[in-house]
C-alpha positions in Angstrom: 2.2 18.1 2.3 2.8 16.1 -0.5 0.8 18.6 -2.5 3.6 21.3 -2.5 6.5 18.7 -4.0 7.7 19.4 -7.2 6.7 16.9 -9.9 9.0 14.5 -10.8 11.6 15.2 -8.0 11.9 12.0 -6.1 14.1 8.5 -7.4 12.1 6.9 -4.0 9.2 7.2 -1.8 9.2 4.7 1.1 6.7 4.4 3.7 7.1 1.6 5.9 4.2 1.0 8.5 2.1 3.7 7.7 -0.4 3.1 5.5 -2.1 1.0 8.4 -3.0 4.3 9.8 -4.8 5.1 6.7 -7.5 3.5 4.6 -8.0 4.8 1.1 -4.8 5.2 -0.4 -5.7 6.4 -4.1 -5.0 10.2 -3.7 -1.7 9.6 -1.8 -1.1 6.9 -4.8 -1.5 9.3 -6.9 0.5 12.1 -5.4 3.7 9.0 -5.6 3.3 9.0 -8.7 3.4 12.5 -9.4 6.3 13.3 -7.7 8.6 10.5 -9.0 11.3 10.7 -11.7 10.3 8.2 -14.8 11.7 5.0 -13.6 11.8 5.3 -9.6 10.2 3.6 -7.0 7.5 3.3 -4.6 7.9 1.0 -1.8 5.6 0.8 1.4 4.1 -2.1 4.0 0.4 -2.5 4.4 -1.3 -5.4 6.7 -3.0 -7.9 4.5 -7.2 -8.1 4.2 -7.7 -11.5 4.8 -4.9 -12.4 7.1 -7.4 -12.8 10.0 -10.6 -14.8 10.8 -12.3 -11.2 11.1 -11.1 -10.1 7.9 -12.5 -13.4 5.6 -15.9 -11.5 6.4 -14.3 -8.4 4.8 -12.8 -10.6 2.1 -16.7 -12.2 1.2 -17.9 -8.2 0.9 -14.8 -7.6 -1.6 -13.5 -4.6 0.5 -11.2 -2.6 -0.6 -9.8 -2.1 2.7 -11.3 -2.3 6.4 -10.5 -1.0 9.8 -9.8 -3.6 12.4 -10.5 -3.2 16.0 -6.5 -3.0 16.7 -7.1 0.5 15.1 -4.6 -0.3 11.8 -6.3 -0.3 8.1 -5.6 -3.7 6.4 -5.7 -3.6 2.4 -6.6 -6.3 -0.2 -4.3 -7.6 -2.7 -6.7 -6.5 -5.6 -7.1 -3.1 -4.1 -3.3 -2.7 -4.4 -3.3 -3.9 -8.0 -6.1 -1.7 -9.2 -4.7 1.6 -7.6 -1.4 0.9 -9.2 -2.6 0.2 -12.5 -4.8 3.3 -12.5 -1.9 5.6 -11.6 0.3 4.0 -14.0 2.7 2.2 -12.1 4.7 -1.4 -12.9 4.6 -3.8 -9.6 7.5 -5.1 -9.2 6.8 -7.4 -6.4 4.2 -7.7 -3.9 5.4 -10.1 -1.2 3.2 -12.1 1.6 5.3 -11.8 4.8 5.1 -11.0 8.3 5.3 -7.3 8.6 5.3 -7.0 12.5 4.3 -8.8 15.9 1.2 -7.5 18.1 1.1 -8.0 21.6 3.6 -11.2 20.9 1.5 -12.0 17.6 2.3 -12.0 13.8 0.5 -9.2 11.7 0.7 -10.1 8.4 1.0 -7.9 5.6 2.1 -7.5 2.2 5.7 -5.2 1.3 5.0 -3.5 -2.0 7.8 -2.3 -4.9 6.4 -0.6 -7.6 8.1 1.8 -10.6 6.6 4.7 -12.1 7.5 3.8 -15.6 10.7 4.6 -17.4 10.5 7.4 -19.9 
């Protein structure tokens, strides 16, 4: 869906609890990039790799991401980083936070802003 946007036609994309519902993120990444203006923004939630004793296995393997059994994709930290440097964007700030409660307990996850540079 993305696909058919016009290039640099967008001053934000947001996605707020969806990326859990997706593991690799480096094509829709890329397709953010493409379709901001110079200078807008990307923000989006993901649950944190590592948040969980289930995830420090993940976190000794240096995943990039991993399914967990609640059926929602946590990401790492340096997954984040690398996807957004290779598509070009500035983080603006990546903040540790509590992103939802499941079945009465915290998830926690990281809430992303990042730029697609100014012209």
């Amino acid at each position: 869906m993305m696909q058919g946007e016009s290039a640099s036609s967008y001053d934000v994309v947001f996605a707020a609890d969806v990326f859990v519902y997706l593991g690799k993120l480096d094509d829709l990444v890329n397709q953010a990039q493409r379709l901001l203006r110079p200078g807008a923004l990307f923000a989006f939630s993901v649950e944190s790799l590592g948040a969980s004793a289930d995830d420090a296995i993940a976190l000794a393997d240096r995943r990039d991401y991993q399914l967990n059994a609640t059926g929602r994709y946590a990401h790492s930290i340096a997954y984040l980083a690398r996807i957004a440097a290779l598509n070009g964007f500035d983080v603006l700030s990546t903040t540790d936070t509590q992103i939802r409660l499941d079945k009465g307990k915290p998830v926690q996850g990281y809430l992303a802003l990042w730029r697609r540079p100014p012209a």
